[in-house]
FIROVO-228122 format. One record per residue (C-alpha): x, z, y; residue in one letter; residue number from 1. Coordinates in steps of 0.25 Angstrom, whole numbers, plus 5000, padded with zeros to 4 digits. Example, Ala and Ser with C-alpha at 12.3 -4.5 7.8 and 13.67 -1.06 7.14 Angstrom:
2
@east:5049; up:5031; north:4982; aa:A; i:1;
@east:5055; up:5029; north:4996; aa:S; i:2;
This chain:
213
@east:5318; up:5150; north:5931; aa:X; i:1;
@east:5306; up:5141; north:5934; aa:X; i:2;
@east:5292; up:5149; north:5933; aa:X; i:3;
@east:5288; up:5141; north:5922; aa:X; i:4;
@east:5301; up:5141; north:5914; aa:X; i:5;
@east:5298; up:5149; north:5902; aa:X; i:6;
@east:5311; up:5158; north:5898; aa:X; i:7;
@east:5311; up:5152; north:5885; aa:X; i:8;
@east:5318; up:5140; north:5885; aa:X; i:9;
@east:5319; up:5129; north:5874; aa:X; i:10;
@east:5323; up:5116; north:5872; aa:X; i:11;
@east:5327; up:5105; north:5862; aa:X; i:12;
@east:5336; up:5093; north:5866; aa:X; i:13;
@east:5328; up:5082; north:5863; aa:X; i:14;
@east:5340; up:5072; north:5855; aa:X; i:15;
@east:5339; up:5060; north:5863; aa:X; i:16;
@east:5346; up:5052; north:5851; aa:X; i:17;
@east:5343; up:5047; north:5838; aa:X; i:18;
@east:5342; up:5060; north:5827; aa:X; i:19;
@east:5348; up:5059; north:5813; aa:X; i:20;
@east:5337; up:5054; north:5804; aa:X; i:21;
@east:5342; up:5058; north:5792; aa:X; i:22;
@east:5343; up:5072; north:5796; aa:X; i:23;
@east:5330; up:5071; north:5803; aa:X; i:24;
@east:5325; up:5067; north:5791; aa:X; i:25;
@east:5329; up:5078; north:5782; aa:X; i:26;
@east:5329; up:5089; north:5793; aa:X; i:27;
@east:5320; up:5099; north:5783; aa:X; i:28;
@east:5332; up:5098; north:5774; aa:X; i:29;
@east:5344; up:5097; north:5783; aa:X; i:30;
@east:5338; up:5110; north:5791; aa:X; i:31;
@east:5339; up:5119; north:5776; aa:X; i:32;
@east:5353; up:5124; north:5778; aa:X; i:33;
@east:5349; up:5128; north:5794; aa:X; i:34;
@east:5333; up:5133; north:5790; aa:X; i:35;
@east:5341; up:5144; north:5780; aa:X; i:36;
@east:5350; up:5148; north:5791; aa:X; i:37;
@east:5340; up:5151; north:5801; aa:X; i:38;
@east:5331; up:5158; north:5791; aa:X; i:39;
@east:5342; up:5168; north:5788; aa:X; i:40;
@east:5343; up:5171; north:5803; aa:X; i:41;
@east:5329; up:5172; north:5805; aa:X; i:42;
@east:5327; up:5180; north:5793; aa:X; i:43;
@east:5317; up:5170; north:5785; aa:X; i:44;
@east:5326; up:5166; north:5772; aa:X; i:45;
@east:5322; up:5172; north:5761; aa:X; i:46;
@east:5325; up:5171; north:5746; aa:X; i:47;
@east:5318; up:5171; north:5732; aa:X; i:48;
@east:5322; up:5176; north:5720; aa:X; i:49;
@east:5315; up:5181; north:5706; aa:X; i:50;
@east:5316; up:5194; north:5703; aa:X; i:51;
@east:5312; up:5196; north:5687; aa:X; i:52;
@east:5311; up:5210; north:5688; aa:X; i:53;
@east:5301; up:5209; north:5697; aa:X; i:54;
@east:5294; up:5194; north:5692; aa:X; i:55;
@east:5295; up:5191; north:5708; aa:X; i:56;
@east:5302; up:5183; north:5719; aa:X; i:57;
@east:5308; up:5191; north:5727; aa:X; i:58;
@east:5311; up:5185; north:5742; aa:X; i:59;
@east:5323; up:5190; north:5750; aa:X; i:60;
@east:5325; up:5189; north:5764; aa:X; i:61;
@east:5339; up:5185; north:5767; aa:X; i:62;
@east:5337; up:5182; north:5781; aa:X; i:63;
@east:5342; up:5189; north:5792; aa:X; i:64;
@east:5338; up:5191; north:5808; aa:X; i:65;
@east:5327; up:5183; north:5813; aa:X; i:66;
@east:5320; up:5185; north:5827; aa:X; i:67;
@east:5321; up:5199; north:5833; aa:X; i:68;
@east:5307; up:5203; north:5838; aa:X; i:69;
@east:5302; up:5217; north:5832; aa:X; i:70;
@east:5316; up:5221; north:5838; aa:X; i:71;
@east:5316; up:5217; north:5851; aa:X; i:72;
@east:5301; up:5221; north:5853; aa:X; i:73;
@east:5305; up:5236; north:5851; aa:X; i:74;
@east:5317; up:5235; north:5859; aa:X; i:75;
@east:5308; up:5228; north:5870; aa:X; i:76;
@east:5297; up:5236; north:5869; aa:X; i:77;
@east:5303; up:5252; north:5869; aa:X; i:78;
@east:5319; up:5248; north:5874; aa:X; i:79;
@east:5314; up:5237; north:5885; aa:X; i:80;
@east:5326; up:5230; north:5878; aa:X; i:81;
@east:5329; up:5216; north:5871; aa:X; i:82;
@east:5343; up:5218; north:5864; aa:X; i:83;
@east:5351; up:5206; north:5869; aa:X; i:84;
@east:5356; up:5203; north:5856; aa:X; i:85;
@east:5342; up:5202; north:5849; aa:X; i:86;
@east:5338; up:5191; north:5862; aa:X; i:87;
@east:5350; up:5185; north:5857; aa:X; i:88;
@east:5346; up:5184; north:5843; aa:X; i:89;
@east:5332; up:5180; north:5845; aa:X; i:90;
@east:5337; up:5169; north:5856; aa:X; i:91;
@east:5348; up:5164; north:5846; aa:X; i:92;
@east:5339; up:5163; north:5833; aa:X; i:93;
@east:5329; up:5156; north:5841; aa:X; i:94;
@east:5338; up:5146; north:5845; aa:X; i:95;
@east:5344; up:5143; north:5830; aa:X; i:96;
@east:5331; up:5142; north:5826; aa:X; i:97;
@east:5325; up:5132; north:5835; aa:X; i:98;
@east:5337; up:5124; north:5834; aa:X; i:99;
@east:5332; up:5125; north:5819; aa:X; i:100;
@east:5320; up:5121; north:5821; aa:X; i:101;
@east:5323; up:5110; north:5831; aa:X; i:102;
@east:5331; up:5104; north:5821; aa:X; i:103;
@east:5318; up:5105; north:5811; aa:X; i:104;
@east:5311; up:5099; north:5822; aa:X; i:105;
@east:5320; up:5087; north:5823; aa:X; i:106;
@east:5324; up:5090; north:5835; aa:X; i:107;
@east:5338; up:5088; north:5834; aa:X; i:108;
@east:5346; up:5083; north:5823; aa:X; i:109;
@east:5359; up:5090; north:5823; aa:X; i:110;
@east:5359; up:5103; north:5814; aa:X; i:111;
@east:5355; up:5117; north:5819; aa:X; i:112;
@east:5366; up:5127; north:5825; aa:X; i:113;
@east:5365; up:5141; north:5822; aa:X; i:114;
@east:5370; up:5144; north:5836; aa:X; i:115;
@east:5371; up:5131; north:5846; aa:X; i:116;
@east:5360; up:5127; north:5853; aa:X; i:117;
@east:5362; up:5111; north:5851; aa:X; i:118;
@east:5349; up:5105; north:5857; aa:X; i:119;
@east:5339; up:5117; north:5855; aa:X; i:120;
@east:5339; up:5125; north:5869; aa:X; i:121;
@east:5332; up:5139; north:5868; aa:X; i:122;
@east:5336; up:5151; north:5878; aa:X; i:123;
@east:5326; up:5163; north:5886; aa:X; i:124;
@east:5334; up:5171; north:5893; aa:X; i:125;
@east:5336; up:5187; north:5889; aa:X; i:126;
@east:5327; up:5197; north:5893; aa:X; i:127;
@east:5329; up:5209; north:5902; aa:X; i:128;
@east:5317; up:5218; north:5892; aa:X; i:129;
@east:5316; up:5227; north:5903; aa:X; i:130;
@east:5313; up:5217; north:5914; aa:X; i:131;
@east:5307; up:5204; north:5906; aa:X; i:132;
@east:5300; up:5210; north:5895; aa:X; i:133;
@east:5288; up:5219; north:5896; aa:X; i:134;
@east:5291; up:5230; north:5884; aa:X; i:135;
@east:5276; up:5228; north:5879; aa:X; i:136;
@east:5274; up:5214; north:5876; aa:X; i:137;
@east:5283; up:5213; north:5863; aa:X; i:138;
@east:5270; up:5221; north:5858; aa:X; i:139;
@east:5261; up:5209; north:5860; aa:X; i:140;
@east:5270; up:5197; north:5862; aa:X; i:141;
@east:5266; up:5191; north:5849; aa:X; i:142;
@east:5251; up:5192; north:5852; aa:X; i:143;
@east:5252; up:5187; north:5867; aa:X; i:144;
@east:5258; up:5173; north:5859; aa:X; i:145;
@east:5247; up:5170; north:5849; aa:X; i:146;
@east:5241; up:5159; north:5857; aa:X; i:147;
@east:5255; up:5153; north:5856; aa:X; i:148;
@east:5256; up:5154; north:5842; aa:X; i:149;
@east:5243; up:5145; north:5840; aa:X; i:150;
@east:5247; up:5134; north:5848; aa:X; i:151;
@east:5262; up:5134; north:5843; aa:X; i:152;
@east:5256; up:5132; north:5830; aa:X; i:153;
@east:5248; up:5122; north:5832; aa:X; i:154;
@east:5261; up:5116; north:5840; aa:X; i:155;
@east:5269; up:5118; north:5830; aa:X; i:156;
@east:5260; up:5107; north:5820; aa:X; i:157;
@east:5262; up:5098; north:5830; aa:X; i:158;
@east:5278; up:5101; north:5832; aa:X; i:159;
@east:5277; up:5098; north:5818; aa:X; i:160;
@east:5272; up:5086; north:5816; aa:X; i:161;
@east:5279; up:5081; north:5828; aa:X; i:162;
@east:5293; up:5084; north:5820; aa:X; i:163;
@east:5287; up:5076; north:5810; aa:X; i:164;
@east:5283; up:5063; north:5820; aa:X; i:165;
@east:5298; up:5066; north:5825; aa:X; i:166;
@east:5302; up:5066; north:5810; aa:X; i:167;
@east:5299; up:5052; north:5808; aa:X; i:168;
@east:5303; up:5046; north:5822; aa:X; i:169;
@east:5318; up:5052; north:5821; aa:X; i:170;
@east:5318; up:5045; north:5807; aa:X; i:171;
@east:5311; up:5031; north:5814; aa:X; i:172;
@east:5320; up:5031; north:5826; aa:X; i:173;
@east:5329; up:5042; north:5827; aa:X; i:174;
@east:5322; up:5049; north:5839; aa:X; i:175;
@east:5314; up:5063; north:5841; aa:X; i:176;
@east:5301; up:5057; north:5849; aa:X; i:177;
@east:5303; up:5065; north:5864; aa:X; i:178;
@east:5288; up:5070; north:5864; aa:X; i:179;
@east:5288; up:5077; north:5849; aa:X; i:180;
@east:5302; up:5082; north:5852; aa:X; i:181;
@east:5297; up:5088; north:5866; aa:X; i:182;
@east:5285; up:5091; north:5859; aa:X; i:183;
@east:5291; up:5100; north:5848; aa:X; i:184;
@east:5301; up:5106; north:5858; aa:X; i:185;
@east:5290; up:5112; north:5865; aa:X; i:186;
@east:5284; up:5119; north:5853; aa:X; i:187;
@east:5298; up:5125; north:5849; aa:X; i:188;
@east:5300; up:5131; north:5864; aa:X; i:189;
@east:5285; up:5137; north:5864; aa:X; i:190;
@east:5286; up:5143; north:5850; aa:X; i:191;
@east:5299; up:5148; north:5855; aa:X; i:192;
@east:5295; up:5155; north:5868; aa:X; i:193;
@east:5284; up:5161; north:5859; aa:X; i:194;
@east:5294; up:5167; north:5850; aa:X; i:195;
@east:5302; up:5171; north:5861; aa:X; i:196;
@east:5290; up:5177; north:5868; aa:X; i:197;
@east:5282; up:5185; north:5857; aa:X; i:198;
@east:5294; up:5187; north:5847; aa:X; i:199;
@east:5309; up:5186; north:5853; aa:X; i:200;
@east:5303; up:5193; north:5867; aa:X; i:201;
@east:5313; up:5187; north:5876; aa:X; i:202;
@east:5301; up:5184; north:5886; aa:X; i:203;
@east:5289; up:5190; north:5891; aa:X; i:204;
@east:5285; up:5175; north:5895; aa:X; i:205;
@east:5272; up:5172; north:5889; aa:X; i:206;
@east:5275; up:5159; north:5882; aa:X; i:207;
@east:5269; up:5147; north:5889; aa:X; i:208;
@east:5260; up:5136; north:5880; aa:X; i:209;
@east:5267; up:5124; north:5884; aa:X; i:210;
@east:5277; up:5114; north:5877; aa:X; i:211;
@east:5287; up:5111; north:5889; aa:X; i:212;
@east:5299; up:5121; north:5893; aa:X; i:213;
């Protein structure tokens, strides 16, 4: 591995083809069926429902699962151990959701798989805890990446409003302008070598501030 080469690696296929525009156009709708899925995986469906006896809306979690990270934290911290199966968790709902959110993005036009990779790319390898992973910085990941959180949010506006720009010029011409697309691929793989730094724990690689692989 190159000395630069960060271990967490992503990538979108850029679709060097005209895109559906009548699904671009409607993507907030026709990503309903796969938004519900992911949030029951993820733990973040809930539902509503009156209960007179108490004159209250009662909300109901009905989601299951989600990111490991209080798990793997103990485990790493007094085991020096990452279960390979919660890795493989973590790593696989990573990639679902990405693909998710590339599709939200307009990224790609053909529908989210719960399980093949189609054009999203994301992979780190699995760590040896012992060996990769100092025991006592699962304790201050979190802090460690609170400059990264500013500046993802303010990347975030602009991956946005990027989507937005790209909105318009896949309904116009039937292309994803190259720069936005490479623009809003860069800010999905720093938010995802943040996550997988301060929250997965597959990496004691300090995430580095920069857009490109």
């Amino acid at each position: 591995m190159a000395q630069d080469q960060h271990p967490v690696r992503f990538s979108v296929q850029y679709p060097d083809r005209d895109l559906d525009r009548v699904t671009t156009a409607f993507r907030l709708f026709t990503a309903i069926p796969i938004a519900i899925v992911l949030g029951a995986v993820s733990g973040a469906v809930w539902t509503y429902q009156y209960d007179p006896a108490r004159d209250a809306v009662v909300a109901t979690s009905v989601g299951a699962g989600g990111l490991l990270v209080f798990g793997p934290l103990l485990m790493i911290l007094f085991r020096q151990k990452y279960p390979r199966w919660w890795f493989d968790w973590n790593l696989n709902l990573l990639r679902f959701s990405n693909r998710v959110g590339a599709y939200l993005a307009l990224m790609d036009d053909r529908y989210p798989s719960t399980d093949e990779e189609q054009s999203v790319r994301l992979d780190f390898p699995y760590p040896d805890a012992r060996r990769d992973l100092n025991r006592w910085l699962p304790l201050v990941k979190w802090f460690l990446a609170i400059p990264h959180y500013f500046v993802l949010a303010v990347l975030w506006i602009g991956a946005v409003l990027s989507v937005i720009i790209a909105w318009f010029a896949i309904l116009f011409t039937g292309r994803y302008p190259r720069g936005l697309f490479d623009y809003v691929e860069g800010v999905f793989r720093w938010g995802i070598r943040v996550t997988a730094y301060a929250f997965v724990m597959a990496t004691d690689r300090y995430p580095p501030f920069r857009l490109r692989p």
